[in-house]
Biotite code that builds the C-alpha atoms (Angstrom):
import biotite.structure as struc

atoms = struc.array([
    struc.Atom([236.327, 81.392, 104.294], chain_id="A", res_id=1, res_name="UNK", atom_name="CA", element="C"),
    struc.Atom([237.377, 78.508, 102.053], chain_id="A", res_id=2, res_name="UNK", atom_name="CA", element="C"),
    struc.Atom([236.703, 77.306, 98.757], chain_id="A", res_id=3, res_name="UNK", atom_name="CA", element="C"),
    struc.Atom([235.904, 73.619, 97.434], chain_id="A", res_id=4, res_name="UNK", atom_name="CA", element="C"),
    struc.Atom([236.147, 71.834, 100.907], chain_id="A", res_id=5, res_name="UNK", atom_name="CA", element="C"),
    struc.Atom([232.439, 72.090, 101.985], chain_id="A", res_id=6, res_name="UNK", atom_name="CA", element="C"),
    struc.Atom([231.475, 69.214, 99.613], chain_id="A", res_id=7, res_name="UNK", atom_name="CA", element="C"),
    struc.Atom([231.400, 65.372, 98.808], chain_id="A", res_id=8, res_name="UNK", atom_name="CA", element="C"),
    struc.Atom([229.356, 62.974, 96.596], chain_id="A", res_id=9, res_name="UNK", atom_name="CA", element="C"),
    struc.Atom([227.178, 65.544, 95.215], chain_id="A", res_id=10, res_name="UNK", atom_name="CA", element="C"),
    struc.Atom([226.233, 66.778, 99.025], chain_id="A", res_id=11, res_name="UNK", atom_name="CA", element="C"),
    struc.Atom([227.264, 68.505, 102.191], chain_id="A", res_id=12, res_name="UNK", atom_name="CA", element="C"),
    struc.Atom([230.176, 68.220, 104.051], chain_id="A", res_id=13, res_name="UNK", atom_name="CA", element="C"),
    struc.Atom([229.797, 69.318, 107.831], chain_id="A", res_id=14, res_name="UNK", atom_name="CA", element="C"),
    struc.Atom([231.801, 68.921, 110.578], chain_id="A", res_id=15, res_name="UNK", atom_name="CA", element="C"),
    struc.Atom([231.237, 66.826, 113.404], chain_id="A", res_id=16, res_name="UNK", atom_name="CA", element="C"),
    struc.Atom([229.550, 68.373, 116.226], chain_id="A", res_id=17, res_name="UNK", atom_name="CA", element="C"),
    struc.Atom([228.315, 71.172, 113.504], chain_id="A", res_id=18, res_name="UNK", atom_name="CA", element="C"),
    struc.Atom([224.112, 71.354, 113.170], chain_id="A", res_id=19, res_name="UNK", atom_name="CA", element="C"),
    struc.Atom([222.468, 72.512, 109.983], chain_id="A", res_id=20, res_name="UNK", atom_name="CA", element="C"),
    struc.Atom([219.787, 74.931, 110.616], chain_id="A", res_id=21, res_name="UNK", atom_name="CA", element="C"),
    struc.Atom([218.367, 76.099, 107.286], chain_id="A", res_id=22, res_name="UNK", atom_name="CA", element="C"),
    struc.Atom([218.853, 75.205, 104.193], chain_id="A", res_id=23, res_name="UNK", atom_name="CA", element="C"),
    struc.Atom([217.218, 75.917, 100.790], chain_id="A", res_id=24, res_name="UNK", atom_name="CA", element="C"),
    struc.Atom([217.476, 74.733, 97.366], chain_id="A", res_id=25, res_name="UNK", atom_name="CA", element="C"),
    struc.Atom([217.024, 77.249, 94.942], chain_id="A", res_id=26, res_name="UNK", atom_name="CA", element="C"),
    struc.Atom([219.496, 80.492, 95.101], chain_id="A", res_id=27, res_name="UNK", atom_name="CA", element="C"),
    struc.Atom([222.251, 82.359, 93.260], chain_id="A", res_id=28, res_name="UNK", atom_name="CA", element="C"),
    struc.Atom([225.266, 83.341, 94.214], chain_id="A", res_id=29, res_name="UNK", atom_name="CA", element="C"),
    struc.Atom([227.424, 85.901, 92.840], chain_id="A", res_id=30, res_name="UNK", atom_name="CA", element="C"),
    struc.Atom([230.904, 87.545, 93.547], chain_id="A", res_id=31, res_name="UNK", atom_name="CA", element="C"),
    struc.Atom([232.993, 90.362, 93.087], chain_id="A", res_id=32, res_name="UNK", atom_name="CA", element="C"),
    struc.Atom([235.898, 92.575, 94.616], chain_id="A", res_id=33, res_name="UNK", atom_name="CA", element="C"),
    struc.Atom([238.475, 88.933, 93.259], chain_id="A", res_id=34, res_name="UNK", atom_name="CA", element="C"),
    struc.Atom([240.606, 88.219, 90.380], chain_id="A", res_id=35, res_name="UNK", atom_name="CA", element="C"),
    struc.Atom([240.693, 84.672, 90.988], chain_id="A", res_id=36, res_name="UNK", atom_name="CA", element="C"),
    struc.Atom([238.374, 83.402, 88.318], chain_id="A", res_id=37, res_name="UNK", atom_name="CA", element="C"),
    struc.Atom([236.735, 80.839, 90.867], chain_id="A", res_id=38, res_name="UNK", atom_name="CA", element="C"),
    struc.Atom([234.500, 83.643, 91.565], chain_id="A", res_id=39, res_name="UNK", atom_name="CA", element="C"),
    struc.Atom([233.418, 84.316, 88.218], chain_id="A", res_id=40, res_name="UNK", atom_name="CA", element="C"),
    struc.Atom([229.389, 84.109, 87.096], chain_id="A", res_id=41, res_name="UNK", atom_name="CA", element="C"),
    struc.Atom([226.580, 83.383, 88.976], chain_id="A", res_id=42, res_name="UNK", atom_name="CA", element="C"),
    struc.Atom([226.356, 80.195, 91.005], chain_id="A", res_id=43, res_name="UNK", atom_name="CA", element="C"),
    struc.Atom([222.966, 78.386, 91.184], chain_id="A", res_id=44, res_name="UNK", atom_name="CA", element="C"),
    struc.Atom([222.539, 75.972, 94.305], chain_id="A", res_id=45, res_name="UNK", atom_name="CA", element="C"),
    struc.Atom([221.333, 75.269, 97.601], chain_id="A", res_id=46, res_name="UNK", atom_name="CA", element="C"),
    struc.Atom([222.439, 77.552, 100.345], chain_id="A", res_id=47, res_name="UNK", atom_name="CA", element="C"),
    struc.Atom([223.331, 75.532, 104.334], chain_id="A", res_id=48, res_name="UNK", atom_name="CA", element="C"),
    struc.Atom([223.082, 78.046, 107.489], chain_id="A", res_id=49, res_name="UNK", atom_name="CA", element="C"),
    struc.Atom([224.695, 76.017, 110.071], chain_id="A", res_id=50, res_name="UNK", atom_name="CA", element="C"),
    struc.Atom([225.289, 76.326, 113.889], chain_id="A", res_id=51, res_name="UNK", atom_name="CA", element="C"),
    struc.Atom([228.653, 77.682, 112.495], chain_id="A", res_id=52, res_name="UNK", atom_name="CA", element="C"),
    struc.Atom([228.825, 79.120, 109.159], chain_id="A", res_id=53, res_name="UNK", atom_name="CA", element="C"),
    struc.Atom([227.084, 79.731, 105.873], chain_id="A", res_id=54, res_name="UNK", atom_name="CA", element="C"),
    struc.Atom([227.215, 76.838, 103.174], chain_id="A", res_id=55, res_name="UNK", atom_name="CA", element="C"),
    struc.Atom([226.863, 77.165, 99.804], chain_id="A", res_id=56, res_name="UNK", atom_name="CA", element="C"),
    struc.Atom([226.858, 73.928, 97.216], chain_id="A", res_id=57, res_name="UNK", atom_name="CA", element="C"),
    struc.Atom([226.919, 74.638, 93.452], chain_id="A", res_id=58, res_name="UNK", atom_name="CA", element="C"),
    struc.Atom([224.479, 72.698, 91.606], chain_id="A", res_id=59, res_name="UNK", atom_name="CA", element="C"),
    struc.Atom([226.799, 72.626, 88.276], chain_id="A", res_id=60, res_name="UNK", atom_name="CA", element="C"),
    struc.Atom([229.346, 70.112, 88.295], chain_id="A", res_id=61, res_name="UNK", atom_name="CA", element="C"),
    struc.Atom([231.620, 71.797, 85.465], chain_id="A", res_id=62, res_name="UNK", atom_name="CA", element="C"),
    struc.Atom([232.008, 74.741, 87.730], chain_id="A", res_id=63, res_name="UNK", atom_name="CA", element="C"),
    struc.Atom([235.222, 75.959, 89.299], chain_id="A", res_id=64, res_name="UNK", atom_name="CA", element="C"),
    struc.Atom([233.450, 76.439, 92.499], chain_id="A", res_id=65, res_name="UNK", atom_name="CA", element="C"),
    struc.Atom([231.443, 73.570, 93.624], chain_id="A", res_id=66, res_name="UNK", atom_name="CA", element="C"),
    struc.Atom([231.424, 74.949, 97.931], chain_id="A", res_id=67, res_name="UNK", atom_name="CA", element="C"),
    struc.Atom([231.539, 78.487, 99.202], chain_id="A", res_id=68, res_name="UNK", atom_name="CA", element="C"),
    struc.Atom([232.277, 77.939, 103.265], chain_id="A", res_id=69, res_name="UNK", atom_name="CA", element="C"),
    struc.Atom([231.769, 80.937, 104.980], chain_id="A", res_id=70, res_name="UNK", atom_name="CA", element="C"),
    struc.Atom([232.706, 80.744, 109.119], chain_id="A", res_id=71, res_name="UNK", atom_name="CA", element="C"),
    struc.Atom([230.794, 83.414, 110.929], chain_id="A", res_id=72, res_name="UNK", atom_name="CA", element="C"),
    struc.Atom([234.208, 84.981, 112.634], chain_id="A", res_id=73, res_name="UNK", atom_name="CA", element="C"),
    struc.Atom([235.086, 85.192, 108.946], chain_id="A", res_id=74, res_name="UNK", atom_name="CA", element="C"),
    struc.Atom([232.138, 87.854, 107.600], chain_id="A", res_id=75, res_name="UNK", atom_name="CA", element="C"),
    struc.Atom([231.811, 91.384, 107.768], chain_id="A", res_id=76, res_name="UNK", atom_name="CA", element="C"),
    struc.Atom([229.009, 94.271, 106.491], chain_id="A", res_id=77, res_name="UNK", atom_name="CA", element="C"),
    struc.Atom([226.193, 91.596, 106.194], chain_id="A", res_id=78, res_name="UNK", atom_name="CA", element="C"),
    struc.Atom([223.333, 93.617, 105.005], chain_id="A", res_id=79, res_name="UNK", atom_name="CA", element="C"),
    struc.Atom([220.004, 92.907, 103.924], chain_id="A", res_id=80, res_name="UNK", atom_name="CA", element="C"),
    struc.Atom([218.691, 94.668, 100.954], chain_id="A", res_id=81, res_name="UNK", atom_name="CA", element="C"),
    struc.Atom([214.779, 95.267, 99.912], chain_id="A", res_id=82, res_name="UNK", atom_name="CA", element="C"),
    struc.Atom([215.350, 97.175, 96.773], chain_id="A", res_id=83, res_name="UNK", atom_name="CA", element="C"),
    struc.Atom([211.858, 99.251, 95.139], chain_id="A", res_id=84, res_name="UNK", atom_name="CA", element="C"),
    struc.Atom([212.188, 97.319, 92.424], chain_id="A", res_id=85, res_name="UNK", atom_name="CA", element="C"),
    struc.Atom([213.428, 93.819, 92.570], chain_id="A", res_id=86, res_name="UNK", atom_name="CA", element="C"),
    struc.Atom([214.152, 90.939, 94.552], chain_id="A", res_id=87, res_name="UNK", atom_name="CA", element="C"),
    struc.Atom([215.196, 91.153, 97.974], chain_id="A", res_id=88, res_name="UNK", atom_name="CA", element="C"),
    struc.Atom([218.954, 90.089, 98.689], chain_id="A", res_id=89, res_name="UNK", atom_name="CA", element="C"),
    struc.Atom([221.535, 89.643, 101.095], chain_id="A", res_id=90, res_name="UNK", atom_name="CA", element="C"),
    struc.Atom([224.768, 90.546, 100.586], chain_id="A", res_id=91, res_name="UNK", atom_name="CA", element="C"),
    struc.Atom([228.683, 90.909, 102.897], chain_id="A", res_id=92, res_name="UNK", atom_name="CA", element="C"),
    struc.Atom([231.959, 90.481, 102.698], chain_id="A", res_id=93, res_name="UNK", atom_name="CA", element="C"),
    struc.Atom([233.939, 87.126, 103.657], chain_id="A", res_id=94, res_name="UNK", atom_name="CA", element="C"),
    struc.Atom([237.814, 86.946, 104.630], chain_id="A", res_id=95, res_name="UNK", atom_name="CA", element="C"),
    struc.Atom([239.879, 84.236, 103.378], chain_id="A", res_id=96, res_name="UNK", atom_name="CA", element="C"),
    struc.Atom([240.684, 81.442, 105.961], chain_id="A", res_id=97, res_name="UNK", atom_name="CA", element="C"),
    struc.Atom([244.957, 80.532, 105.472], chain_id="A", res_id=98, res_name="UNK", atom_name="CA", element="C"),
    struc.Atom([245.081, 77.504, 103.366], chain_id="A", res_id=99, res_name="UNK", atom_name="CA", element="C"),
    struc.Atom([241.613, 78.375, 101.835], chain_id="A", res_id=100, res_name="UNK", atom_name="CA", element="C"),
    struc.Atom([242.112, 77.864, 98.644], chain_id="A", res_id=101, res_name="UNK", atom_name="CA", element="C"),
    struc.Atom([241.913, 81.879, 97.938], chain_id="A", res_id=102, res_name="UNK", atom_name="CA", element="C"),
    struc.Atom([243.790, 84.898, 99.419], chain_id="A", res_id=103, res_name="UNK", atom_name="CA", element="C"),
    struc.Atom([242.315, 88.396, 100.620], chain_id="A", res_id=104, res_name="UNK", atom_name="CA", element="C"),
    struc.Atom([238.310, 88.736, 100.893], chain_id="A", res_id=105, res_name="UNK", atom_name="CA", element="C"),
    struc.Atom([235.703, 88.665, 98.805], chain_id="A", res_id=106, res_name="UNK", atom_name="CA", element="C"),
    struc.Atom([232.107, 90.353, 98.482], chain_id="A", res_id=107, res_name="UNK", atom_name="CA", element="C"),
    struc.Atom([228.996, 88.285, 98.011], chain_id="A", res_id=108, res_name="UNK", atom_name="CA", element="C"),
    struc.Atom([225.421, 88.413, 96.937], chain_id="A", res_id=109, res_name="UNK", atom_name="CA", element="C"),
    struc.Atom([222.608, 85.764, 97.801], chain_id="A", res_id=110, res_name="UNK", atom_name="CA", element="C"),
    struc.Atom([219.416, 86.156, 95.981], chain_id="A", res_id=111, res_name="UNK", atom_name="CA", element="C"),
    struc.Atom([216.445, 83.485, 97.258], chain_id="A", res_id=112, res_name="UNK", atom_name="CA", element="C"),
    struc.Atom([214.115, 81.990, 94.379], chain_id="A", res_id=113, res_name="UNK", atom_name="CA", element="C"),
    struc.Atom([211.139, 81.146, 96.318], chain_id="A", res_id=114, res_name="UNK", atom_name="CA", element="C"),
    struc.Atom([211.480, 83.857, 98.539], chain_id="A", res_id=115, res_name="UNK", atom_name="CA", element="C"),
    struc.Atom([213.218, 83.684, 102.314], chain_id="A", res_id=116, res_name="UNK", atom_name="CA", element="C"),
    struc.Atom([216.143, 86.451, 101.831], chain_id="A", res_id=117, res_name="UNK", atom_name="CA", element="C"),
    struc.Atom([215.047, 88.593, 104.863], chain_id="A", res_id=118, res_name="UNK", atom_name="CA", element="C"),
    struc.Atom([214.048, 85.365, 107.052], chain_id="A", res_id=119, res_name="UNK", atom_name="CA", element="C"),
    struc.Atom([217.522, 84.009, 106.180], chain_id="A", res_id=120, res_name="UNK", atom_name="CA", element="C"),
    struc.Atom([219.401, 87.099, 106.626], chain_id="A", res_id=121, res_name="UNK", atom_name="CA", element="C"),
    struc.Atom([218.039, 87.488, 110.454], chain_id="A", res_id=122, res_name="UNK", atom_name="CA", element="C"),
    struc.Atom([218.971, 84.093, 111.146], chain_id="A", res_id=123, res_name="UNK", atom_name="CA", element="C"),
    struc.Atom([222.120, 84.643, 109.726], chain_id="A", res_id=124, res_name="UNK", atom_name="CA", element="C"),
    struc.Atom([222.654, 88.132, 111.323], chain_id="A", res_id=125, res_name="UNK", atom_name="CA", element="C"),
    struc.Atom([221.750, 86.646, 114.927], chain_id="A", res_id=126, res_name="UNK", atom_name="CA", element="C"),
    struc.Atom([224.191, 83.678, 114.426], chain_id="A", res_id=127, res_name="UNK", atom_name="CA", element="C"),
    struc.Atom([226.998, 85.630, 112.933], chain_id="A", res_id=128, res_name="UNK", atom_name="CA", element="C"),
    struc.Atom([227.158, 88.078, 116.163], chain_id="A", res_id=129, res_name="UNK", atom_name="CA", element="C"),
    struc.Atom([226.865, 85.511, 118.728], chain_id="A", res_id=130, res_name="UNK", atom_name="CA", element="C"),
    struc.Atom([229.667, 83.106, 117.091], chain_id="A", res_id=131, res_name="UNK", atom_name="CA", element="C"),
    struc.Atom([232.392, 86.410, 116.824], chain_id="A", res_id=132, res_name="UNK", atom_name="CA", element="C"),
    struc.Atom([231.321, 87.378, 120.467], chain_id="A", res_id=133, res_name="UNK", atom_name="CA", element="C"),
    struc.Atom([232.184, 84.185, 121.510], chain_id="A", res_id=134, res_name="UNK", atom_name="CA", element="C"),
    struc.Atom([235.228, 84.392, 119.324], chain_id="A", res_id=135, res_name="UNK", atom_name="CA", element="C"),
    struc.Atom([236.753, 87.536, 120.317], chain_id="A", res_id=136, res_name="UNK", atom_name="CA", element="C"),
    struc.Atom([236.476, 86.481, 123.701], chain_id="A", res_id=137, res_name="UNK", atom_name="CA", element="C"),
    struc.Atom([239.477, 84.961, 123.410], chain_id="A", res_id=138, res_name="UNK", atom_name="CA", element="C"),
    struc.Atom([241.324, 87.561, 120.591], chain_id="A", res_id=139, res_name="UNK", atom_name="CA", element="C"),
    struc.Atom([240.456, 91.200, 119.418], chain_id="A", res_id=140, res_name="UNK", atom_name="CA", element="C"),
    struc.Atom([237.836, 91.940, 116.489], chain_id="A", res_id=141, res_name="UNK", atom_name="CA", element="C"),
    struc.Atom([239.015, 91.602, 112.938], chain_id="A", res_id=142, res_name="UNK", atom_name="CA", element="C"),
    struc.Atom([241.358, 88.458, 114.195], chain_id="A", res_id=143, res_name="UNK", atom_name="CA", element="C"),
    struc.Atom([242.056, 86.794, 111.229], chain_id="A", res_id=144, res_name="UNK", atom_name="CA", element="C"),
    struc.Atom([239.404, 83.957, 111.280], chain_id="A", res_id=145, res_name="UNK", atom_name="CA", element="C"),
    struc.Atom([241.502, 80.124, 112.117], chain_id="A", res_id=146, res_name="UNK", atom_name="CA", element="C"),
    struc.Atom([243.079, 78.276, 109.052], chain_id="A", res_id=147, res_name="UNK", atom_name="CA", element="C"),
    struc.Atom([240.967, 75.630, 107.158], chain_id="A", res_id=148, res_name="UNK", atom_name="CA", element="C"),
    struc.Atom([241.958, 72.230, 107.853], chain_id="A", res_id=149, res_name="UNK", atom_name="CA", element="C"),
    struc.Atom([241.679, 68.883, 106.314], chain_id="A", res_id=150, res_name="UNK", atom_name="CA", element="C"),
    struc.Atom([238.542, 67.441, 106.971], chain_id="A", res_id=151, res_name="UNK", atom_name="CA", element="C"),
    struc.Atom([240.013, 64.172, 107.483], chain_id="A", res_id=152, res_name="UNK", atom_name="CA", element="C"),
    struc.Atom([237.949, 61.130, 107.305], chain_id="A", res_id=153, res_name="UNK", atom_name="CA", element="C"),
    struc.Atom([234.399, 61.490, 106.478], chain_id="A", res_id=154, res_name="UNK", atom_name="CA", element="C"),
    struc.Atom([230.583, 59.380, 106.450], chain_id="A", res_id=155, res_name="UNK", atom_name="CA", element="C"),
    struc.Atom([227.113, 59.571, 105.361], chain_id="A", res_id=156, res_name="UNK", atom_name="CA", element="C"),
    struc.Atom([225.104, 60.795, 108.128], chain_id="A", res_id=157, res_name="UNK", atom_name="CA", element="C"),
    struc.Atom([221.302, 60.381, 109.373], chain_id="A", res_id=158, res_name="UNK", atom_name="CA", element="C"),
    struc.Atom([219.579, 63.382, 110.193], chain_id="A", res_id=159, res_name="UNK", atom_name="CA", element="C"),
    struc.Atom([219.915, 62.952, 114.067], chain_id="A", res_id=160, res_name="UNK", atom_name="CA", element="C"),
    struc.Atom([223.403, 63.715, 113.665], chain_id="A", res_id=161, res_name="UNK", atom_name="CA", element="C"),
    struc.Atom([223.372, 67.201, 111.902], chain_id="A", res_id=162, res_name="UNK", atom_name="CA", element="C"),
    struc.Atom([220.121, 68.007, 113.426], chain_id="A", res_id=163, res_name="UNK", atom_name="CA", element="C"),
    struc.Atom([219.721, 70.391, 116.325], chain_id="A", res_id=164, res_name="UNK", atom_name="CA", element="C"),
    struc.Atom([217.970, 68.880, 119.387], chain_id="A", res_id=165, res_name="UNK", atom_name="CA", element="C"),
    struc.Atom([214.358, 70.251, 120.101], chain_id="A", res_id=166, res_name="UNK", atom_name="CA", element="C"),
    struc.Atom([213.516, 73.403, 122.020], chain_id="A", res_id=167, res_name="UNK", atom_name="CA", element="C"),
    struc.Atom([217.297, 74.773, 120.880], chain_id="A", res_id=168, res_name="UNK", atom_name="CA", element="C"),
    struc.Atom([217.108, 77.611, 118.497], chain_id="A", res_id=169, res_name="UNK", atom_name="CA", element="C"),
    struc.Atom([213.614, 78.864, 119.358], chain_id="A", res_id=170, res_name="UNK", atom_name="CA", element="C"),
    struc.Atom([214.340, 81.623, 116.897], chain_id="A", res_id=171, res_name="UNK", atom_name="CA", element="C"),
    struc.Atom([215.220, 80.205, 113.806], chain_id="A", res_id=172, res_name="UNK", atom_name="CA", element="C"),
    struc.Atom([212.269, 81.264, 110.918], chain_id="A", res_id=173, res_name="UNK", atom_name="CA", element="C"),
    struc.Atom([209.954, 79.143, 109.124], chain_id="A", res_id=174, res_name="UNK", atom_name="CA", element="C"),
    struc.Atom([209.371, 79.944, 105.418], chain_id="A", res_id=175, res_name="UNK", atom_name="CA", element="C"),
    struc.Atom([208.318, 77.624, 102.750], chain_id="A", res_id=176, res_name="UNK", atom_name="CA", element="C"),
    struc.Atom([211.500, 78.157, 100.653], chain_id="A", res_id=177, res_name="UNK", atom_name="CA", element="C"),
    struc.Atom([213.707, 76.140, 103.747], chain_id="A", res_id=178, res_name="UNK", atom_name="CA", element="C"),
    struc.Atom([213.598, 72.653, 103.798], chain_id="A", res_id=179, res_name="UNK", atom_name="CA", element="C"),
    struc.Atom([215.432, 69.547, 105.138], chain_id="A", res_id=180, res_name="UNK", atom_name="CA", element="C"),
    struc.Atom([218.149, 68.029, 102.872], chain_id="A", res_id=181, res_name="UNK", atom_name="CA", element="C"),
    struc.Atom([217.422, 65.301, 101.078], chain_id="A", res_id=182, res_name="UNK", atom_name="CA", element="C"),
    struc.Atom([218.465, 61.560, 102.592], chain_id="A", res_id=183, res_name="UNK", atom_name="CA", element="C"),
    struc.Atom([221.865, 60.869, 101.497], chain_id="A", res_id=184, res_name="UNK", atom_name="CA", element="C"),
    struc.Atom([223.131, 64.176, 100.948], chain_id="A", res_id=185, res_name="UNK", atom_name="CA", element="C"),
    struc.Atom([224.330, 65.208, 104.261], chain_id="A", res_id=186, res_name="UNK", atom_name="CA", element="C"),
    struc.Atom([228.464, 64.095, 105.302], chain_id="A", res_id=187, res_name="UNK", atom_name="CA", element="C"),
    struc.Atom([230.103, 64.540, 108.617], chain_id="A", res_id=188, res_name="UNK", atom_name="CA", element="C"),
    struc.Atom([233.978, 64.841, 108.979], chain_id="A", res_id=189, res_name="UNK", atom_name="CA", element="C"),
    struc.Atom([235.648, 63.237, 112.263], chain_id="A", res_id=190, res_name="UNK", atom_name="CA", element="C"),
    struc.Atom([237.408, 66.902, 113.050], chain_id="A", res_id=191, res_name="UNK", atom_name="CA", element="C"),
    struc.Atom([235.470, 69.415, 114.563], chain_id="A", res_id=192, res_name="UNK", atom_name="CA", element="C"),
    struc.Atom([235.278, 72.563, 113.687], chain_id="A", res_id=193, res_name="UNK", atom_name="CA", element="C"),
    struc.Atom([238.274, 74.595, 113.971], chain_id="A", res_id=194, res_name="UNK", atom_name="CA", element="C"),
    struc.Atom([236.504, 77.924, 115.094], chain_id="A", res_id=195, res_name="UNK", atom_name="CA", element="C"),
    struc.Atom([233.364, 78.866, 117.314], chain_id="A", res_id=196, res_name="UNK", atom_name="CA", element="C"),
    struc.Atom([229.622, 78.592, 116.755], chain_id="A", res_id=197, res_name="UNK", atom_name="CA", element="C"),
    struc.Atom([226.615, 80.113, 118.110], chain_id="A", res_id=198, res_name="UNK", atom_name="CA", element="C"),
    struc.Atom([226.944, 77.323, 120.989], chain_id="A", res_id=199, res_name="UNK", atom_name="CA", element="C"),
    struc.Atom([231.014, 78.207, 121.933], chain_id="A", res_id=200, res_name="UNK", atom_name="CA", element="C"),
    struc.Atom([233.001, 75.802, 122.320], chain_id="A", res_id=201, res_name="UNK", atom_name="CA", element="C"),
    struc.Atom([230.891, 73.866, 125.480], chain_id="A", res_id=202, res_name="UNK", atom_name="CA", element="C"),
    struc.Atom([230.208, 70.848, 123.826], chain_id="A", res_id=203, res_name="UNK", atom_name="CA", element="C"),
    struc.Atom([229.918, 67.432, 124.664], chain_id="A", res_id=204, res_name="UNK", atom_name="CA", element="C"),
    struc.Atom([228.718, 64.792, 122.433], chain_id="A", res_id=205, res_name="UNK", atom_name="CA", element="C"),
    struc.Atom([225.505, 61.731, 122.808], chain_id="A", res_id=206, res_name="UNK", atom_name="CA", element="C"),
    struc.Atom([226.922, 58.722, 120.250], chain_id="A", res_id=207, res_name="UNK", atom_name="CA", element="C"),
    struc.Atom([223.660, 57.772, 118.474], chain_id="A", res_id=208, res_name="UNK", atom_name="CA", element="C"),
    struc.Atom([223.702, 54.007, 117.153], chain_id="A", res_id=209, res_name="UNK", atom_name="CA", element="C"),
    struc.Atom([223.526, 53.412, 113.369], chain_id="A", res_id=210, res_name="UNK", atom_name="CA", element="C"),
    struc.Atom([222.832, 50.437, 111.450], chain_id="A", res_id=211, res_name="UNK", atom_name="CA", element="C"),
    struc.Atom([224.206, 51.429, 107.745], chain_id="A", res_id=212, res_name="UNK", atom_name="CA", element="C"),
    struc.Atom([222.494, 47.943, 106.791], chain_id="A", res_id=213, res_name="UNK", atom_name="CA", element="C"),
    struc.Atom([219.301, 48.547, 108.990], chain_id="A", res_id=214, res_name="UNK", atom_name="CA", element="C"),
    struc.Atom([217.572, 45.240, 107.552], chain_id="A", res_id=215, res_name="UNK", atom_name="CA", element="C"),
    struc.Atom([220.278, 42.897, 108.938], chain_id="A", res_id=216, res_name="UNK", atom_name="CA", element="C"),
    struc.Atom([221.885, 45.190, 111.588], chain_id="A", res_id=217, res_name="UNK", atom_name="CA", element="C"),
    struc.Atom([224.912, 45.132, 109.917], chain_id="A", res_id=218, res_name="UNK", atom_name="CA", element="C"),
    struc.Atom([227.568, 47.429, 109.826], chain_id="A", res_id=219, res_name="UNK", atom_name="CA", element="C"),
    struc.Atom([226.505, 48.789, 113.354], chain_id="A", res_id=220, res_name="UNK", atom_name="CA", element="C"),
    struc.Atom([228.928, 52.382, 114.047], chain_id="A", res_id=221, res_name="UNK", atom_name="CA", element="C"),
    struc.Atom([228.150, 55.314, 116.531], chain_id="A", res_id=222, res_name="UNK", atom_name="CA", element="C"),
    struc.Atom([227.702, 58.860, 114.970], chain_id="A", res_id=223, res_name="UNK", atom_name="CA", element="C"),
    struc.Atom([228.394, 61.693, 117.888], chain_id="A", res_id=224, res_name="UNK", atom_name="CA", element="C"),
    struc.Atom([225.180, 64.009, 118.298], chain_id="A", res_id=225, res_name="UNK", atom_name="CA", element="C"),
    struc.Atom([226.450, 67.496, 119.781], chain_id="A", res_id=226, res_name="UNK", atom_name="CA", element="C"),
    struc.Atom([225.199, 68.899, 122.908], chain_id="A", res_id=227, res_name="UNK", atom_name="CA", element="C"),
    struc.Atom([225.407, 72.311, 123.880], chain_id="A", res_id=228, res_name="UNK", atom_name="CA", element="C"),
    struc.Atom([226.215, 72.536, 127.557], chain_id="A", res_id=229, res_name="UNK", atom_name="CA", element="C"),
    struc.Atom([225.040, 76.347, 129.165], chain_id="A", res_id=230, res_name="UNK", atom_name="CA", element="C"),
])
């Protein structure tokens, strides 16, 4: 896990070849089990499950945290809870990626506004334990997950480049509290991701064509679409 490098220009910050899956605007985050005061409060923002970790963008600019990035080799004891009285929730426990801006591991607890904890959870749940078998293929459980690097140079992207193709992900939920980001809030780094997803590491990439000046065809630039090969 890392802190403050999921973000740019009041938006996402993906990597290349990484798909958003679900994402929804209205939850709260909250912390415990750290000293650093980072993690103090409750965060209010939108929440990304991608094809390779969990997302989360803070909504208040004066906060310490603005991103939360959680890789799915990094989490542990991911539960969801439907308390008698009360909102459902979903709550775990995320080690710190080297160089993540935080040491040790810390416990978190995601509450949905409009509703989608359990739907989320699943998704989440399903994704987690296919990206750390794919993982530990290659290492023994509890490796400690790969160090966060530098994004390196990154762009605006259109939704065909952080969207998975169709007929992939057949089990992902619909709920009325997920939505698509808004246009212009979506950024893709040139690195890929420096651990697995749910798709391994088999990917190749389709360069989709992008006019950033569609009117005139100006500025014309290639943005790399992932492909998962079986």
């Amino acid at each position: 896990m890392s802190v403050n490098t999921a973000h740019a220009n009041n938006g996402v910050l993906i990597h290349a070849g990484e798909y958003i899956l679900l994402h929804s605007d209205g939850v709260t985050m909250d912390f415990s089990g750290q000293d650093n005061p980072v993690f103090k409060g409750s965060k209010q923002g939108r929440i990304y499950l991608t094809s390779h970790r969990l997302i989360f963008n803070n909504k208040k600019p004066a906060d310490q945290l603005q991103s939360f990035s959680a890789p799915f080799v990094a989490l542990s004891d991911v539960e969801l809870e439907q308390p008698v009285f009360g909102a459902n929730y979903i709550k775990g426990k995320v080690r710190a990626q080297p160089n993540g801006n935080f040491i040790g591991e810390v416990k978190f607890k995601l509450h949905f506004k409009s509703g989608g904890a359990i739907e989320y959870g699943q998704a989440l749940l399903r994704a987690a334990s296919t990206a750390q078998s794919n993982y530990h293929r290659g290492g023994a459980p509890n490796d400690d997950p790969p160090p966060y690097t530098p994004a390196g140079a990154w762009h605006e992207a259109p939704p065909p480049a952080y969207q998975p193709p169709p007929g992939y992900y057949g089990w992902l939920p619909t709920h009325e509290a997920f939505s698509g980001p808004a246009n212009g809030t979506v950024f893709v780094s040139d690195n890929p991701p420096p651990y697995p997803g749910i798709g391994g590491r088999s990917t190749t990439y389709y360069y989709y064509p992008y006019y950033t000046s569609p009117q005139t065809c100006a500025n014309f630039a290639f943005i790399p679409i992932p492909i998962i090969l079986p």
